[in-house]
C-alpha positions as CSV (number, residue, x, y, z in Angstrom):
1,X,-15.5,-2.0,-9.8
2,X,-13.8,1.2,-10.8
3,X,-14.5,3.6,-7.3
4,X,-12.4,6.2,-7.2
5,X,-9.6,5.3,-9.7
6,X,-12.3,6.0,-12.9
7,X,-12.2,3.0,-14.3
8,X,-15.1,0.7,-14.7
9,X,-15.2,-3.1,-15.9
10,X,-18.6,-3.3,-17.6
11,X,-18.1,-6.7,-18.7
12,X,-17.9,-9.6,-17.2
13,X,-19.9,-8.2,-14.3
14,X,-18.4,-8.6,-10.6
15,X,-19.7,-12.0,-8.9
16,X,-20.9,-13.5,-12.6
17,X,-20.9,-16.9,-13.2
18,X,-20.3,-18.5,-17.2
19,X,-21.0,-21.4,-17.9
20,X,-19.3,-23.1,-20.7
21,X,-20.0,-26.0,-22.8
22,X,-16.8,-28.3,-23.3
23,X,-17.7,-29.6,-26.7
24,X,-18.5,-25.5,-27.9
25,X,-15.4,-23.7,-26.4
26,X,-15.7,-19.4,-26.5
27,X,-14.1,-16.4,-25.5
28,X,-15.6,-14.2,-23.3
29,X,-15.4,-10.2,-24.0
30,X,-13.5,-8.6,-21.3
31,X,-14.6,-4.7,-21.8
32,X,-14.0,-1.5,-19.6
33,X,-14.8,2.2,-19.3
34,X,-12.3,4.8,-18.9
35,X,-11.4,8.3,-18.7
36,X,-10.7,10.1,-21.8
37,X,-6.9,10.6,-21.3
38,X,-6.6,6.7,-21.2
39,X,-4.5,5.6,-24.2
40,X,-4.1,1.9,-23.6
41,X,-5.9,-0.5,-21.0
42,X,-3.8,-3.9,-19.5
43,X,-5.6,-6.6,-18.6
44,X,-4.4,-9.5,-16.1
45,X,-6.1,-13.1,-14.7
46,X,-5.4,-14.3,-11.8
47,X,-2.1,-11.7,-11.5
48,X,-0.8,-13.3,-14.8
49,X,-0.6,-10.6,-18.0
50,X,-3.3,-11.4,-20.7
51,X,-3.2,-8.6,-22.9
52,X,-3.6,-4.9,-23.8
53,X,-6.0,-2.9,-25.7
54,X,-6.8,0.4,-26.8
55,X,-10.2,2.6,-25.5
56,X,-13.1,1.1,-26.7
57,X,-11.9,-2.0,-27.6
58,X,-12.5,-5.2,-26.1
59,X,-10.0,-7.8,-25.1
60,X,-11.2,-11.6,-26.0
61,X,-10.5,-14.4,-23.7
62,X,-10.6,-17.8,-23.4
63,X,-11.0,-18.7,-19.5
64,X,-10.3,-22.1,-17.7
65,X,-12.6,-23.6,-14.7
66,X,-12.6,-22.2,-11.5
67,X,-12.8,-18.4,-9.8
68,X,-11.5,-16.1,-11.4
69,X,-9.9,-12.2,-10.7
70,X,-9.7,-10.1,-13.7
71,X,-8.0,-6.5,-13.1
72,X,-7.3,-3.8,-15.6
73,X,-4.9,-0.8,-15.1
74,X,-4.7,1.9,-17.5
75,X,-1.2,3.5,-19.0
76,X,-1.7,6.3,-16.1
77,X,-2.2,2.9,-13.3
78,X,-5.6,3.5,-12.5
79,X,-6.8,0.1,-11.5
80,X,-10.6,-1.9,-11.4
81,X,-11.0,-5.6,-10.8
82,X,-14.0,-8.3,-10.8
83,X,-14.2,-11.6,-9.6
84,X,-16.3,-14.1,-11.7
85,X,-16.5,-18.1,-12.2
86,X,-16.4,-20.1,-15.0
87,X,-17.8,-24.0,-15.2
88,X,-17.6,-25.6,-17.6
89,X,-19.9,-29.3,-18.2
């Protein structure tokens, strides 16, 4: 959710669940919206670092089982998160 701080994960959506298939492994697009002065977006799982990326851009990522917090903060520390799951079978 992005609230007051302008920032908006659009995908993956807060409370979505993936499932994955073990023997076809994929990354999941990890995508926000931001104001214009954003130059650079950070994006974290689980409070570990996972990458950066400029506007418009999305950051792909491999998950592991289990719930899951992704948060982004912009280079001005505006902050969104979403919690998701991933299965896999």
């Amino acid at each position: 959710t992005g609230g007051r701080e302008g920032l908006q994960i659009t995908s993956p959506a807060e409370g979505a669940e993936y499932l994955m298939e073990r023997s076809k492994p994929r990354k999941l697009a990890l995508e926000v919206q931001g104001p214009a002065d954003a130059q650079k977006f950070y994006w974290f799982v689980n409070g570990r670092y996972l990458g950066s990326v400029p506007p418009g851009k999305p950051l792909f990522w491999a998950p592991a089982a289990g719930a899951v917090t992704l948060e982004v903060q912009d280079d001005r520390g505006r902050k969104a998160q979403v919690r998701c799951e991933v299965k896999w079978f």
